[in-house]
C-alpha positions as CSV (number, residue, x, y, z in Angstrom):
1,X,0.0,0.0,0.0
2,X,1.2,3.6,-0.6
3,X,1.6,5.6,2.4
4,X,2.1,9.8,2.2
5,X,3.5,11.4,5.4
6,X,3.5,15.0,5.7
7,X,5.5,16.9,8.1
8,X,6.0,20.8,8.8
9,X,2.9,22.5,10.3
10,X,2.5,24.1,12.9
11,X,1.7,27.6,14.8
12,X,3.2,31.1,13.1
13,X,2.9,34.6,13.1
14,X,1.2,36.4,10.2
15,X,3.8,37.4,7.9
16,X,5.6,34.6,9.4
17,X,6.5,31.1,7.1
18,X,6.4,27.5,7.0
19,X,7.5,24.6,5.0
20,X,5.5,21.5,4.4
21,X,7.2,18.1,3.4
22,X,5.3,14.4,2.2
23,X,7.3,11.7,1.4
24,X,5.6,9.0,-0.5
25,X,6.5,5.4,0.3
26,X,5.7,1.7,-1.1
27,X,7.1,0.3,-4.0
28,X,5.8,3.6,-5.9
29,X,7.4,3.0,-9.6
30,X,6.3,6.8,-10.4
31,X,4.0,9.4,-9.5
32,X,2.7,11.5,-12.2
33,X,1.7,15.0,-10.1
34,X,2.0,16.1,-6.5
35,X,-0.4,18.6,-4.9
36,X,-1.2,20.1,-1.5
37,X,-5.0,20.7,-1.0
38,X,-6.1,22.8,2.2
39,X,-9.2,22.3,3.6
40,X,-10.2,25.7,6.5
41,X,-13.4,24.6,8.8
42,X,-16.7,25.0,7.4
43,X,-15.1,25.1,3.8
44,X,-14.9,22.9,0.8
45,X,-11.5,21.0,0.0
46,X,-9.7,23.5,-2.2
47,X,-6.2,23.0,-4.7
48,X,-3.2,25.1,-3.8
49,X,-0.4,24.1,-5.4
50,X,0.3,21.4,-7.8
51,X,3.5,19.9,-9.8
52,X,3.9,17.2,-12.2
53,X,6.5,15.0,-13.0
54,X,8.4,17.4,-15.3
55,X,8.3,20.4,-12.6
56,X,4.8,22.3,-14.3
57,X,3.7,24.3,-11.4
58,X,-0.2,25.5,-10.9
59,X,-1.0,28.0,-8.1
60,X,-4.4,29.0,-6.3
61,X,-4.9,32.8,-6.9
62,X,-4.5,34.2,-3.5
63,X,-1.2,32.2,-2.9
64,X,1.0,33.2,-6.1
65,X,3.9,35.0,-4.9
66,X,4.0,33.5,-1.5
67,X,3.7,29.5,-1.5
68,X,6.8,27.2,-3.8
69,X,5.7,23.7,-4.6
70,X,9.0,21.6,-5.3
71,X,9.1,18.1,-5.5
72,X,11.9,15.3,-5.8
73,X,11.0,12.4,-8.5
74,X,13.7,10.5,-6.9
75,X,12.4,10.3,-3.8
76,X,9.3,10.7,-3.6
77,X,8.6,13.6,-2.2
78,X,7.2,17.3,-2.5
79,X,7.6,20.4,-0.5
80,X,5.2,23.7,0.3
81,X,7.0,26.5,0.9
82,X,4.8,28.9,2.7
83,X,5.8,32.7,2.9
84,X,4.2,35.7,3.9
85,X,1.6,33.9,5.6
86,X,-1.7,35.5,6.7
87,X,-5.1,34.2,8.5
88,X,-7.0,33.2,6.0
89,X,-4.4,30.3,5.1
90,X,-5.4,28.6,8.5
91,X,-6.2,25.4,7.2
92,X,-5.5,21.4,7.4
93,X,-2.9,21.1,4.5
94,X,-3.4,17.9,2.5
95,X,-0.8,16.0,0.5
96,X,-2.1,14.2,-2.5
97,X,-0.3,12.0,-5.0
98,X,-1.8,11.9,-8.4
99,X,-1.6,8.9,-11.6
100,X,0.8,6.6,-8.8
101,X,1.9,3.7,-10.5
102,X,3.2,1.1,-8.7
103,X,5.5,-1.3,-9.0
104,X,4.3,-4.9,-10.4
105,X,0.7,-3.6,-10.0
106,X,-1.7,-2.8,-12.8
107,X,-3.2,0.7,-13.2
108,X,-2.9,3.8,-11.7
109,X,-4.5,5.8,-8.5
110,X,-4.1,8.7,-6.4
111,X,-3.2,8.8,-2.3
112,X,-4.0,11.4,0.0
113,X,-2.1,12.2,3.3
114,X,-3.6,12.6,6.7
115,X,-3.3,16.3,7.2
116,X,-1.2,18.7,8.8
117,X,-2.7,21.7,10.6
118,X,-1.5,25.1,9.9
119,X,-2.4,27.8,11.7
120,X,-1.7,31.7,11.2
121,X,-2.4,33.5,14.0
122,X,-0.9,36.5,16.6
């Protein structure tokens, strides 16, 4: 089974910044796009930042200019850099791994993360 492990939350000061990691694990053969979702309470599930396997970056709106998705192919893993950071991006950050192929298995699927809070506040 494919595992994604995120790290990095955590409390900051408006104008303050954080780094997010997720490592994916389990005999992943490739992984076509990485993405962090953030979900804020008593809101939908919304895309801020995803990369594919050849480094194309998309950006939510209200995040260009502050928040660098990065990701390593060789290892698995992507990275949220988080600057500038204001209330509004209080939220449970989400990992997701899209078009994973495994190794010896049929098929593709995506993985989601378990969370990590992040919260902006003074």
């Amino acid at each position: 089974q494919v595992q994604l492990v995120e790290s990095g939350g955590g409390l900051v000061q408006p104008g303050g910044s954080l780094r997010l990691s997720c490592r994916a694990s389990g005999s992943i053969d490739s992984i076509n796009a990485m993405a962090w979702y953030r979900q804020a309470p008593g809101k939908q599930r919304e895309l801020v930042a995803s990369i594919t396997s050849v480094r194309s970056t998309k950006y939510l709106d209200s995040v260009k200019g502050r928040f660098t998705i990065s990701r390593d192919n060789a290892k698995n893993t992507a990275s949220l850099q988080m600057n500038s950071l204001k209330p509004e991006d209080t939220a449970v950050y989400y990992c997701n791994a899209q078009g994973v192929r495994r190794n010896y298995v049929i098929g593709v699927r995506d993985y989601w993360g378990q969370g990590t809070q992040v919260t902006v506040s003074s």
